[in-house]
Structure formats: structure tokens, C-alpha cells
C-alpha positions in Angstrom: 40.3 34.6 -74.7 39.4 31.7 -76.9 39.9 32.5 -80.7 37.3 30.2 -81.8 34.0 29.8 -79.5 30.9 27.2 -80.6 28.3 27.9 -78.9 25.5 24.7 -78.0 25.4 24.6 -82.5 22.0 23.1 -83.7 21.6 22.0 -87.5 18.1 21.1 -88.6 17.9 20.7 -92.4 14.3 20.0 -93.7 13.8 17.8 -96.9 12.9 19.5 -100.4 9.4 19.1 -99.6 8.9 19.4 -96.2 7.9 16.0 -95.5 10.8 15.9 -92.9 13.9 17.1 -90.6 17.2 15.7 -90.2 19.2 17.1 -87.6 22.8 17.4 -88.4 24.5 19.0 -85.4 22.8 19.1 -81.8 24.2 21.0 -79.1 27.9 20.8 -80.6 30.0 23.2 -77.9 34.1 23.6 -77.9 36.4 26.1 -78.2 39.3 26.6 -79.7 42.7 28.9 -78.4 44.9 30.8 -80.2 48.0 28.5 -81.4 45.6 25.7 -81.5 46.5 22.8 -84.2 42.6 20.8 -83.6 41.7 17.5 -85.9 37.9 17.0 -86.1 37.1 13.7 -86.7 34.3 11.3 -87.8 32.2 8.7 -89.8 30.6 9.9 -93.0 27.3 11.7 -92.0 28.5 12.4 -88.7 28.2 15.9 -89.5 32.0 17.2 -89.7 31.0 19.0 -93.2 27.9 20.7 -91.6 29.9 22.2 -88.9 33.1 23.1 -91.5 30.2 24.8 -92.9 29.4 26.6 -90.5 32.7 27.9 -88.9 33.4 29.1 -92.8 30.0 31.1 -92.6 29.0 29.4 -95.8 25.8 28.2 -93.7 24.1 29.3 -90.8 22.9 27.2 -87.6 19.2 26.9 -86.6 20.4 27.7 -83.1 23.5 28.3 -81.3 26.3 30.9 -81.9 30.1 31.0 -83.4 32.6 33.4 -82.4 35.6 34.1 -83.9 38.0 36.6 -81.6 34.5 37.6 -80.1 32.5 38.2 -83.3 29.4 36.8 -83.9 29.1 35.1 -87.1 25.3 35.3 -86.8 25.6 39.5 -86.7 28.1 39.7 -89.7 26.1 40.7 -92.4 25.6 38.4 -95.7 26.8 40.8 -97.6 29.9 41.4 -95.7 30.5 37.8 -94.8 33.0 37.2 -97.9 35.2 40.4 -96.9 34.8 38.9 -93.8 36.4 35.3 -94.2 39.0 36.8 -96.3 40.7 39.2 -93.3 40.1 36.2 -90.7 40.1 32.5 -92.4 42.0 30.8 -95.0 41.1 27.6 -95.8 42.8 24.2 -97.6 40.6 22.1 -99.8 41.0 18.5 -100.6 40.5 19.2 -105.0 42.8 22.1 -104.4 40.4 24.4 -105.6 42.7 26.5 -107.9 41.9 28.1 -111.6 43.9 26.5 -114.4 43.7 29.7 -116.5 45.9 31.2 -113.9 49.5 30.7 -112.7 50.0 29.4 -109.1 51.2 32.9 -108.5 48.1 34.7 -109.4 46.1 31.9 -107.7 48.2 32.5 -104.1 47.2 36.4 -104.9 44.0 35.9 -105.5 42.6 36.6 -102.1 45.0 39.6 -102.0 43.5 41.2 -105.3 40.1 41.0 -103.5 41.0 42.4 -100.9 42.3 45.8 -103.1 46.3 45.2 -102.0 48.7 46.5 -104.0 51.3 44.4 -106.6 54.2 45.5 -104.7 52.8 44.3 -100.7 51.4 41.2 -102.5 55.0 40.1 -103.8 56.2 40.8 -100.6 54.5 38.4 -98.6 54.8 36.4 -101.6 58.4 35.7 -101.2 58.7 34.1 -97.8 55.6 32.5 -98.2 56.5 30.4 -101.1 60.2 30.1 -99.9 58.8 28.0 -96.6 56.8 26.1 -98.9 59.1 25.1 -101.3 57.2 26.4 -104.5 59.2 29.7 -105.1 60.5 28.1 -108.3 57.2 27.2 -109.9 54.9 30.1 -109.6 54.9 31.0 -112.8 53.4 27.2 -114.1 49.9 26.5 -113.9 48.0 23.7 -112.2 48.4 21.4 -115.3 51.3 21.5 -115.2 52.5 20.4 -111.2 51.8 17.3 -109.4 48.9 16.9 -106.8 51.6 18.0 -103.6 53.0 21.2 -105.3 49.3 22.0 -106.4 48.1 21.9 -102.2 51.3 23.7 -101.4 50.2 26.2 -103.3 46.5 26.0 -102.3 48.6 26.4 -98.5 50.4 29.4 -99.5 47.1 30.9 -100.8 45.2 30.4 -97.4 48.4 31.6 -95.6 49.7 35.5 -97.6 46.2 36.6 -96.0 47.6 36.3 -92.5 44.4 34.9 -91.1 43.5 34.3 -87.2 42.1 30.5 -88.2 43.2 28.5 -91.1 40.3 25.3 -92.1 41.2 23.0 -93.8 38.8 20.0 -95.4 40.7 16.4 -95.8 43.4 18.4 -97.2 45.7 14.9 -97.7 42.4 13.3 -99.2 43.6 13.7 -102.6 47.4 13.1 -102.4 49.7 10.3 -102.3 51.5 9.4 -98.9 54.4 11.1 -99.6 52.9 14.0 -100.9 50.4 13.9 -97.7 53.5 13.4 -95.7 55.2 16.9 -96.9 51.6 18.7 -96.5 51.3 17.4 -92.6 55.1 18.7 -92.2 54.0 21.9 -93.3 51.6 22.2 -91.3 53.0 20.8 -88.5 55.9 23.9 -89.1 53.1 26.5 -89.9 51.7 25.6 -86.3 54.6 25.9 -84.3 55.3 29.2 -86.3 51.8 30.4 -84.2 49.1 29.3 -86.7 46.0 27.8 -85.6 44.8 25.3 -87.9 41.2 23.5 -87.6 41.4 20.5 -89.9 38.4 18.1 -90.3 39.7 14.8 -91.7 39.2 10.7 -92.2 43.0 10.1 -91.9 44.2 8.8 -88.0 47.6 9.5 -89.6 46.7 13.3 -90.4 44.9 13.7 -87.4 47.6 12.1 -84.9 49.8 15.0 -85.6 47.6 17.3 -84.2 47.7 18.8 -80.6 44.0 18.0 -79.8 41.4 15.9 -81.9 37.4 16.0 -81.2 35.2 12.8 -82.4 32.1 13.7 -84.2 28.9 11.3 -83.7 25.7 11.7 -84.7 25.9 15.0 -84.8 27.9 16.1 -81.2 30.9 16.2 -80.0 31.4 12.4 -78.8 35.0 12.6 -77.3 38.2 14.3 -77.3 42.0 13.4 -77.5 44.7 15.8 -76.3 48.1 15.1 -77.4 49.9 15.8 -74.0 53.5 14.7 -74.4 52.8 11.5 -76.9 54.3 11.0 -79.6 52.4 10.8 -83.1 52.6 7.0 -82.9 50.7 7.2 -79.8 48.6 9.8 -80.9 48.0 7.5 -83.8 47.1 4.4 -81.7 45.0 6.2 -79.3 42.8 7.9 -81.9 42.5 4.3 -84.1 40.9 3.2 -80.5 38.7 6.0 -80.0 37.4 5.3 -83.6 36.7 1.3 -83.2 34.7 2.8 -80.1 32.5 4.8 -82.3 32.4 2.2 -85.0 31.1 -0.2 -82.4 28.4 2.2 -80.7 30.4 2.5 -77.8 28.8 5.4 -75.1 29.9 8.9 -74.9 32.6 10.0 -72.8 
């Protein structure tokens, strides 16, 4: 059973007076197993956002469905939706996303403390968590006071002590240097073989080529999809700077 199922996804915004409709998403349909590491690429306005969106249950579609391990996001209600994405996703922002008033280590905890866990389970996940990542000796600074790479480790180890089926992550290298981005697509990379599926939307063919499987967005559908096989990242890499000069160029679906 797929963990992650969209469903023919529609996206029709109308304009703040209702002189018109733009369609962001039409018919967009995949699926995504349990394990899965899944790049979603795509120009700017291509609707990658929209659909983030929507898998986060941050927005609904106009039509279409979403399951996650068999649940339909359209019958969770609003008001349970945030319990919701905290016991199933954890997600990796590009800014981070973490409070400066708090340590790194009461940021990781945060979605714990929601959640009503107790001090003594939370520092227990705690502990291999941030040994993997390689923050264990700065949870007690605050964001101010780390670089941009130990500040999305630590945005990694929050999405991760929830132990969630899907992890989504938004251009999480976007605001990092390359070595920095280098460490983070490691990590991942490690976190996936470990069993984690990760969904990561994203403008960088290097990020992207070290995924197993990486769908093109265009104009709102899914336009084309690479699967890894048995290349190599540089292939990977090479293939998917092909696919996108295709797109750029108004090439036809396939």
C-alpha cells in the first residue's frame, strides 16, 4: 500500500475580486511508497508550492483527494488537522523556521511539547537524534548563535524526534552554502536509507539528483518522471539538467 496517494488534484484559485481563475494544479496523480526518497521539481509558478501545500494540509484542493496511509486529508477535520501533521509529517523549511528566543533544544522539542510528551521520553529521542546529526554539542545555543548548516540540522532533527510516516521538505539547501547543502543532502541521503521517506520539492538538479525518483512539474501537472535505477548521482544529475532544458524549451509531455 502506497503511503502517499494523489488523487487526479485540481487547484483553482480565484483573484481578490472575482474577476478571474487561475488554475494551479490540474489533474496532478502519483503516488508515493513507503521508503520513498521523491524530488519534485519545476519552474517558478509551475505549481510545486501549491501542491506542498496541499500534501501539508495547509490548503485544500478544489477537487481531487490526498491520502496519507489511507486517510483522507479532505475528512480530517480543521480542527484536528494540526494534531494531525504533527503524528504523521515533519517538515524542513528553507529559512529554517526556528524561534531565536529559544535554544535549539527546545526548538527540536517543540513538536514534542505539543504533542503533551513528557521531559524524560523527549530527551530520549533527543539523544540519538542529535548524535546522527552532529549537533549534540550545541543544543543549548540559540539560532544566533550557529551558522545556516547547524541551524537546518537542527530544523532536520525537529521534523525527525516526531517519528513521522512522511518527512516534506521545501528547497531545504535554498538558503545554505554548498558545503553546508552538501552535509544536509548526506543527511538525508543517510536518514533515507535508515527507512525515511522524504518528499522534497526543490530548484537544485544537484539536490534533486540524489534522490531515488524525481517528478517534473509544468503548468500545473505532472510533466515527467526520472527514476534513479542503478545511476549514479552524476547521471542522475545529467539526466534531470536534460529533462529541465526540455521543459524550458516547451518540449511535449511524456
Amino acid at each position: 500500500m502506497a503511503l502517499l496517494e494523489v488523487k487526479n488534484v485540481k487547484k483553482i484559485y480565484t483573484t481578490r475580486f472575482g474577476g478571474s481563475q487561475v488554475e494551479a494544479l490540474r489533474n496532478v496523480s502519483f503516488s508515493v511508497e513507503p521508503g520513498e526518497y521523491v524530488a519534485i521539481m519545476g519552474e517558478s509558478g509551475s505549481g510545486k508550492t501549491t501542491l506542498l501545500n496541499i500534501l501539508a494540509g495547509l490548503d485544500r484542493p478544489t477537487a481531487g483527494r490526498v491520502y496519507l496511509k489511507g486517510n483522507d486529508l479532505a475528512r480530517v477535520k480543521e480542527k484536528e488537522m494540526a494534531a494531525f501533521r504533527r503524528q504523521n509529517l515533519g517538515f524542513v523549511f528553507q529559512d529554517f523556521n526556528l524561534l531565536d528566543t529559544f535554544s535549539l533544544r527546545d526548538n527540536i522539542f517543540l513538536p514534542l511539547v505539543l504533542s503533551g510528551k513528557k521531559y524524560p521520553e523527549m530527551e530520549c529521542r533527543l539523544e540519538p537524534v542529535a548524535a546522527k546529526l552532529g549537533i549534540a554539542g550545541i543544543l543549548g545555543k540559540y539560532p544566533y548563535e550557529v551558522s545556516g548548516g547547524q541551524k537546518q540540522r537542527a530544523a532536520v532533527a525537529r521534523a525527525v524526534i516526531t517519528r513521522p510516516q512522511l518527512i516534506l521538505a521545501d528547497e531545504p539547501t535554498g538558503a545554505l552554502d554548498s558545503r553546508a547543502s552538501d552535509e544536509l543532502l548526506r543527511m538525508f541521503a543517510q536518514l533515507n536509507r535508515d527507512g525515511q521517506t522524504i518528499l522534497m520539492v526543490t530548484h537544485s538538479v544537484k539536490a534533486a539528483s540524489t534522490a531515488g525518483r524525481v517528478l517534473f512539474i509544468k503548468d500545473g501537472e505532472v510533466f515527467h518522471q526520472l527514476y534513479r535505477g542503478s545511476l549514479a548521482n552524476e547521471q542522475l544529475y545529467q539526466k534531470i539538467s536534460d529533462t529541465l532544458t526540455v521543459l524550458a524549451t516547451g518540449g511535449e509531455r511524456r
